[in-house]
N, C-alpha and C positions, 0 to 999 in steps of 0.2 A: 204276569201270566201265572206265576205259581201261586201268587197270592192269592187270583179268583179262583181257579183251581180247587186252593186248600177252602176257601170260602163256602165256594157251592160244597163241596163235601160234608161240612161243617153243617154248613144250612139245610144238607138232605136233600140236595138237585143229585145227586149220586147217591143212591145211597150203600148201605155195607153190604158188601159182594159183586155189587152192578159193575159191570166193563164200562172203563171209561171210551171214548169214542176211538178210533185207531188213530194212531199217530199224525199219520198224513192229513189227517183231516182235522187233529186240532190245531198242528202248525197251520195250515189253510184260515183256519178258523181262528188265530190268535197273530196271521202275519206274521210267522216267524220261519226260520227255520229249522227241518228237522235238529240238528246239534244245539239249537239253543230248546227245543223243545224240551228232548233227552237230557240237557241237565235239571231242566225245572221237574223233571219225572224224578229226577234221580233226589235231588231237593224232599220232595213230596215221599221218596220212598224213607229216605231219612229220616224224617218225621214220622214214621207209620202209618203215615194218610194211604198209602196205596201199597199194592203190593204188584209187582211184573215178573208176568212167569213166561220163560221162553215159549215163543211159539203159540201161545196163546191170547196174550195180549195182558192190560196192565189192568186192575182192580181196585174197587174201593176196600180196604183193612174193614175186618169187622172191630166191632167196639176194643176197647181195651180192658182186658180183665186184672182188676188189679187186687193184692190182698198182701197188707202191710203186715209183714213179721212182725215189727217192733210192739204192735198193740196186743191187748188180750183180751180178746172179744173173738166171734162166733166168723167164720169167712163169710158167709149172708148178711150180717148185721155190717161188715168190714164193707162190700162190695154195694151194698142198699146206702150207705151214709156216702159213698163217691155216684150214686145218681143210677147204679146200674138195678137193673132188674133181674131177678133169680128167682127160678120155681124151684122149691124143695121138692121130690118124689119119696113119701117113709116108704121105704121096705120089710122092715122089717121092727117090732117092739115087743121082745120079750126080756122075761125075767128068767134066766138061765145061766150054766157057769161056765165063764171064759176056759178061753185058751191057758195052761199053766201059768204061761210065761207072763198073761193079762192076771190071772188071778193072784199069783206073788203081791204085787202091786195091791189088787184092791179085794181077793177076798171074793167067794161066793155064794152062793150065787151073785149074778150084776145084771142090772139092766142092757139088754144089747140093743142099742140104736143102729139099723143101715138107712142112708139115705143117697140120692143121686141129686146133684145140683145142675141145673139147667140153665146155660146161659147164652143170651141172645141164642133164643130155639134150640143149642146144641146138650144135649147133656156131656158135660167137661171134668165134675169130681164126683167118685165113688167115697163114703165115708161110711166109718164104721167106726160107733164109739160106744164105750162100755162106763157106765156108772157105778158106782159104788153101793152096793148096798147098807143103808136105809136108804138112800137119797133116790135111788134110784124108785124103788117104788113108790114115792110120789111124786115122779115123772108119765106115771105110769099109761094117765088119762089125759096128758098133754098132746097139743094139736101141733107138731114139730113140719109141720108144712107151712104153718102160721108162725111159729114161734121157733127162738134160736134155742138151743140147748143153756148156753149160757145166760139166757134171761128167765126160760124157764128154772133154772138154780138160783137163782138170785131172786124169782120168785117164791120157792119153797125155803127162803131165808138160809141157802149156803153161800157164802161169802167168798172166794178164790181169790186166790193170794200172786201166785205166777203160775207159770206152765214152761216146761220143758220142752223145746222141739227141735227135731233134727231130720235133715229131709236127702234123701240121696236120687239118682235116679234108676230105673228100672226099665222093665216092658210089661205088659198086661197079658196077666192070662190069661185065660179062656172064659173063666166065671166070672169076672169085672170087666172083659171085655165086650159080653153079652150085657151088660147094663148100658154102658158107655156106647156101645154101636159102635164100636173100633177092632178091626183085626186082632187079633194075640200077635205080642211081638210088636207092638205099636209102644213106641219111648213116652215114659210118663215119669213127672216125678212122685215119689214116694212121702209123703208127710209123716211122721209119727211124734204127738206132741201127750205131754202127762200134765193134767193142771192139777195143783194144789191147795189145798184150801187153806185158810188162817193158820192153821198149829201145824203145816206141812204135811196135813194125811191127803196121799197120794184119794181124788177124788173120779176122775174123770181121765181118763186112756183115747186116745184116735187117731186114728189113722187113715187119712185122706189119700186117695189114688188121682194125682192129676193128670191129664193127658197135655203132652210135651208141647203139643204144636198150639197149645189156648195160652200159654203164659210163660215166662220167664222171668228171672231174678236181676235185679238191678241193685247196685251198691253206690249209696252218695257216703262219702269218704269225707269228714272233715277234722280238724285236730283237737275235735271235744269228744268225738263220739263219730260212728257208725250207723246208718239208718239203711237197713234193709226192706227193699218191696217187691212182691210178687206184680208183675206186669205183663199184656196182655203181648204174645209172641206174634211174630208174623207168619202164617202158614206157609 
């Protein structure tokens, strides 16, 4: 029973958000009883196939978002190579001088990139990332809806070496909250990563605002090494 269950879900006979039938009626409907129903549910919520909320009944999980720390590449390029689909929104592309604390780093004036990342119809990351000037101004005429920030640099032949990030969490204020379509005061995590090019000059600053209840962090522990992923949360 959990199997078909997780099957049709999989196959899109439910699909992400839809109520699954009430319970009475898929025991009816699977010959079982309620308590062996309720563990294949509980099975299924395990998995993240479903989500059950008191009082209102049990749901299909929407997709899972996921976005691998360990790599160094663009969260859209990360999340379009695992199958998902993401609309960038540019807000904003000028050439002006960062915040101090951004300009220390890279110097100004900088390219300021805002963009909103849109997944499965929700808009889920605010991000705001600064370029280095020269690099930045030949970014200038890039079509960053179409194109990742990091292939646009690797197009204009800058090379990036690693990047720095550290992520805590937060709440959204009022001005990221109105992009995001979320309350102020709504839990998100905080991203702040710095990439490097080849000879270590500080290129590229950003700072992602994710909203809490699209993803969470997952740790696979092994005795060579650490592999952290960003993975899609259950609401």
């Amino acid at each position: 029973m959990a199997a078909d269950l997780a099957e049709k879900i999989r196959a899109g006979h439910y699909a992400p958000g839809d109520a699954l039938p009430a319970q009475r009626d898929l025991s009816h409907s699977y010959g079982v009883t309620l308590m062996t129903l309720r563990q294949a549910l509980r099975h299924l919520s395990d998995e993240g196939l479903i989500v059950q909320q008191a009082g209102k009944g049990t749901y299909v999980s929407p997709p899972h978002l996921a976005y691998r720390l360990g790599s160094l590449r663009s969260l859209a390029d990360d999340l379009r190579e695992q199958g998902h689909e993401v609309r960038t929104r540019v807000l904003d592309r000028t050439l002006r001088r960062p915040p101090s604390a951004v300009a220390v780093q890279l110097g100004a004036p900088a390219l300021r990139l805002e963009r909103v990342r849109e997944f499965a119809g929700r808009a889920a990351v605010h991000q705001v990332s600064w370029v280095r000037k020269p690099f930045g101004n030949r970014l200038r005429s890039v079509d960053f809806a179409a194109k990742s920030l990091y292939a646009a640099l690797a197009d204009a032949g800058v090379a990036v070496a690693r990047a720095t990030e550290t992520i805590r969490p937060d709440v959204l204020d009022e001005t990221i909250a109105a992009h995001l379509h979320a309350p102020p005061g709504t839990p998100v995590f905080v991203s702040d990563r710095v990439t490097y090019s080849l000879d270590d000059t500080p290129v590229v600053t950003d700072r992602a605002v994710i909203l809490g209840d699209t993803m969470e962090i997952r740790a696979t522990r092994a005795a060579t090494g650490l592999s952290l992923t960003w993975t899609g949360a259950q609401p």
